[in-house]
N, C-alpha and C positions, 0 to 999 in steps of 0.2 A: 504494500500500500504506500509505504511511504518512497519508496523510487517512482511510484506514480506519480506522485504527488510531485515531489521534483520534476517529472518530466514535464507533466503541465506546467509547471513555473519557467521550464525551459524551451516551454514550444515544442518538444520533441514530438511532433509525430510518428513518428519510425517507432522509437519504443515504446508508443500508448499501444498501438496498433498490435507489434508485437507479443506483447502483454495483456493483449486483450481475446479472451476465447474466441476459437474462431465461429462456434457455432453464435454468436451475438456481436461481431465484430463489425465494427459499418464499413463500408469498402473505402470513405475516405473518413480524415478527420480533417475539421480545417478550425485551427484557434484563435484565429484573426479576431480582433476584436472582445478574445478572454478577457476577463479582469485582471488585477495586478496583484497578484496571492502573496499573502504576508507570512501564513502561519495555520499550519496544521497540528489540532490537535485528534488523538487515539483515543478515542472516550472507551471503549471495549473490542474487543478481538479473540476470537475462540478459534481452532481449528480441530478436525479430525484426522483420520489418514489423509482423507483426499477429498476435502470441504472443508473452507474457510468463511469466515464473516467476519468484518470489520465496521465498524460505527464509529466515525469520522465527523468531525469538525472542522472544514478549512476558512479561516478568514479571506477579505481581499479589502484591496480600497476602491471606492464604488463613486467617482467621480468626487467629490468633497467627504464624501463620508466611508462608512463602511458597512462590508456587507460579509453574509456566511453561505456557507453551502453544508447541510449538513446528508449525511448518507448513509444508507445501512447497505455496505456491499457483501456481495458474495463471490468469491475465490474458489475454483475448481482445479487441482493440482493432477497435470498429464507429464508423466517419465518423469517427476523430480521437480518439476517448477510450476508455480504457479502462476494463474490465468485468472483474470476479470474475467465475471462472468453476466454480471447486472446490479442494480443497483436503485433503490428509492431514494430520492432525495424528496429535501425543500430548503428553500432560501428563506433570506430575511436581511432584514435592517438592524445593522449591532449600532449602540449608541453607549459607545464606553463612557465609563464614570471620569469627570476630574483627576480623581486618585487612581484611577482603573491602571494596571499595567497597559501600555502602550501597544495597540491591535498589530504595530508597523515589523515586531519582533523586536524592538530597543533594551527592554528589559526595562527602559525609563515609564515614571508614571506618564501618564495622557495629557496633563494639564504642563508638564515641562516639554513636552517631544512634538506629536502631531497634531494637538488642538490649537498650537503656537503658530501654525504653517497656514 
């Protein structure tokens, strides 16, 4: 999940695609126009032999503000690696506190870092 996660921060389509089962795979991806992804959090993650699921939280910054994507995916593991296989989300509107740790990944509170900007 979390090289996913990098890949989309990285544009990489080659390795979404790769990564992505083929039986649900879209023939192309295009991210033109993605958001600008701050920070991923792992809320929970189980597997078995050969079934995964993950529930994911990733921030972005959403023109002035910010925004989440949140997802409950599921991973299906072929010869040793694992494969997206689908996934529920929903978005939303994050509206961090003054004191809030900073959504950007700064580690800085909100009200020192990106509310200043």
């Amino acid at each position: 999940m979390r090289s996913r996660y990098a890949a989309f921060v990285k544009h990489n389509n080659d390795y979404l695609l790769a990564t992505w089962h083929s039986d649900t795979r879209p023939s192309e991806l295009n991210l033109e126009g993605s958001p600008e992804w701050t920070s991923l959090q792992v809320i929970e993650a189980s597997e078995t032999a050969h079934q995964g699921k993950v529930h994911f939280r990733a921030l972005y910054r959403s023109g002035s503000g910010w925004g989440y994507l949140e997802e409950q995916s599921d991973f299906i593991k072929e010869d040793g690696r694992w494969y997206y296989l689908s996934g529920a989300t929903s978005e939303g509107q994050l509206k961090p506190g003054r004191n809030d740790v900073c959504p950007c990944g700064s580690g800085r509170k909100y009200k020192v870092c990106c509310l200043r900007k």
